[in-house]
C-alpha positions, 0 to 999 in steps of 0.5 A, spaced: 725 554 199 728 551 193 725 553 186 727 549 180 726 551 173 723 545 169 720 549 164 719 556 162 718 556 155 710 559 151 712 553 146 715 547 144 722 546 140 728 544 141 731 545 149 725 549 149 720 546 155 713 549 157 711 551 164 712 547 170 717 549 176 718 545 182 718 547 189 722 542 195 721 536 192 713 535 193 711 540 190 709 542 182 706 548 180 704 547 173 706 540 169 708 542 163 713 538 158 719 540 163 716 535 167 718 530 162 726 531 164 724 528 172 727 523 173 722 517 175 724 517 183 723 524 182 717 524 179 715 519 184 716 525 190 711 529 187 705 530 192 702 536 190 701 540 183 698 548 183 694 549 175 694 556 173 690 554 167 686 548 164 690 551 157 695 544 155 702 548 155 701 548 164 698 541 164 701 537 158 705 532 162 700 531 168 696 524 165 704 522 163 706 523 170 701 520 173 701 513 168 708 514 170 709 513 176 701 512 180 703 505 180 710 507 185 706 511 190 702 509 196 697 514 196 694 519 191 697 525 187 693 532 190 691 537 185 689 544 186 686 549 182 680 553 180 673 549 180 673 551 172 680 547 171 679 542 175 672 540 171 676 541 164 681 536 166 675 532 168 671 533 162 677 533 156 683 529 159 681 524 164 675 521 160 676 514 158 678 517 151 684 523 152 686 518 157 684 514 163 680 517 169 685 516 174 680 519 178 678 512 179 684 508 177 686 503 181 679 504 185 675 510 186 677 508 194 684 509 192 685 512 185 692 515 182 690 523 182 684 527 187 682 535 186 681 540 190 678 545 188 681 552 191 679 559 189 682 566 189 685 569 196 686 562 199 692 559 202 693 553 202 698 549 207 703 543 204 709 540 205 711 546 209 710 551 204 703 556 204 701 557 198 696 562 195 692 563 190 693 570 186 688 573 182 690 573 173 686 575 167 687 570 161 683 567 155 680 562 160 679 563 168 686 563 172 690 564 177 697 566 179 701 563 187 705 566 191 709 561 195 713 561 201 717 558 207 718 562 213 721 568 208 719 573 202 715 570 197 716 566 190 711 570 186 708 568 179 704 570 175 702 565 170 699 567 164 695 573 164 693 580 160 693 586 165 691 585 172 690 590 178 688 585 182 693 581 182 698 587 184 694 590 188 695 584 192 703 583 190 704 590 193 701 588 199 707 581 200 714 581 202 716 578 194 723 574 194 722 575 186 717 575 181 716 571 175 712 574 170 710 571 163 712 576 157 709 571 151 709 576 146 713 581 142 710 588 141 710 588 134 704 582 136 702 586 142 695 586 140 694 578 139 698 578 146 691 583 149 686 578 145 689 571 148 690 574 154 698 575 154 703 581 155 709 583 151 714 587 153 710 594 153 704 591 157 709 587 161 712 595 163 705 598 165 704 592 169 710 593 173 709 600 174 702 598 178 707 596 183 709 600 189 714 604 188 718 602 194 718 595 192 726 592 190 727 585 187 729 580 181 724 580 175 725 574 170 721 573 164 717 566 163 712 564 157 716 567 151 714 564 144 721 561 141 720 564 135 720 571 138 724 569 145 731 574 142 726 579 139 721 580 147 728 579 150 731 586 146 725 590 146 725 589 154 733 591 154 731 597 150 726 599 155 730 599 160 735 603 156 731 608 154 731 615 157 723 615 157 723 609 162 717 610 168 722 606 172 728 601 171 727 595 173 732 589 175 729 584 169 732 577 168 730 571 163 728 565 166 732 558 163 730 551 164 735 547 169 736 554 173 735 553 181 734 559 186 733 560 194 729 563 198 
């Protein structure tokens, strides 16, 4: 399984693109302003999209790709996510006054866009890839995935506060590698529990739920640029210091990267 950073950032600025990853070729999880560096033909390719959350950094680019290439392809985009997503999109985005309802745009018989609603627990088969949907605790209902091809999985938490469902599962897979979203420094670390976010201390005690045995690469997602250099110090002092519960192997996640599992 091909997994392609397209963008990993909590906001925009310069080479800086919001939340969006690209599986194979067919699959999108989120759509945020990193979809804006595919090319046509590659945009074109996309089957399926996973929404975490309604919020506009994951969705961003979802209305602009469809305008862009709907009209190229021979059948319509899937999108998954939670009913209350799903509606908000259908509510606030493809209206006729945000944007077009592409729901019914050409046809309703045959529109650029269909949603299909899935909820937490449930696995989801496409393009060769079983996804499931993860359990998270934002500001707004949301969802984490885990994703993988005859192999250990891709785990992302999407955006989340604390969440021992979430790990209580996680424990239970076979993980390849996990992302985990760390918008916050911890000198903001009290906006980070009001928004439904971490910072690098609440990041920590969620690790620390995870199983003890369990060995594989960390990557950050979702840092503010204004904060980025500061979370990714106060994450190496953590695993520097001596009080540290556990020392984990904790990347930073950069758009334009690529892995395999």
């Amino acid at each position: 399984m091909k997994i392609r950073v397209l963008g990993c950032s909590g906001a925009i600025a310069k080479h800086c693109r919001t939340t969006s990853f690209l599986l194979g070729a067919k699959v999108l999880v989120d759509a945020g302003t990193g979809v804006g560096d595919l090319t046509l033909d590659e945009m074109q390719e996309i089957d399926h999209v996973f929404l975490t959350h309604s919020h506009l950094d994951h969705i961003a680019a979802l209305p602009l790709m469809l305008d862009a290439v709907g009209a190229r392809r021979n059948k319509p985009i899937s999108l998954y996510g939670l009913q209350s997503t799903l509606d908000a999109l259908k509510t606030h985005i493809f209206n006729d006054v945000i944007w077009p309802d592409f729901l019914k745009i050409p046809s309703a018989e045959s529109p650029f866009l269909r949603l299909f609603p899935i909820e937490v627990g449930q696995q989801t088969l496409v393009d060769g890839l079983l996804v499931e949907a993860l359990p998270a605790q934002h500001s707004v209902p949301a969802l984490g995935y885990a994703v993988s091809k005859k192999g250990p999985c891709w785990v992302f938490t999407g955006d989340t506060g604390n969440c021992t469902d979430l790990w209580s599962r996680v424990n239970q897979l076979k993980v390849g590698m996990l992302v985990i979203e760390t918008a916050f420094s911890n000198k903001e670390i009290e906006l980070a529990v009001l928004s439904g976010h971490l910072a690098p201390d609440s990041m920590v005690v969620q690790l620390d739920y995870l199983r003890s045995d369990r060995n594989f690469p960390i990557f950050i997602t979702h840092t503010k640029p204004a904060e980025t250099e500061l979370i990714m110090r106060e994450i190496e002092q953590l695993n520097d210091s001596s009080s540290a519960r556990r020392c984990y192997e904790i990347h930073w996640l950069n758009a334009g990267q690529e892995f395999s599992l």
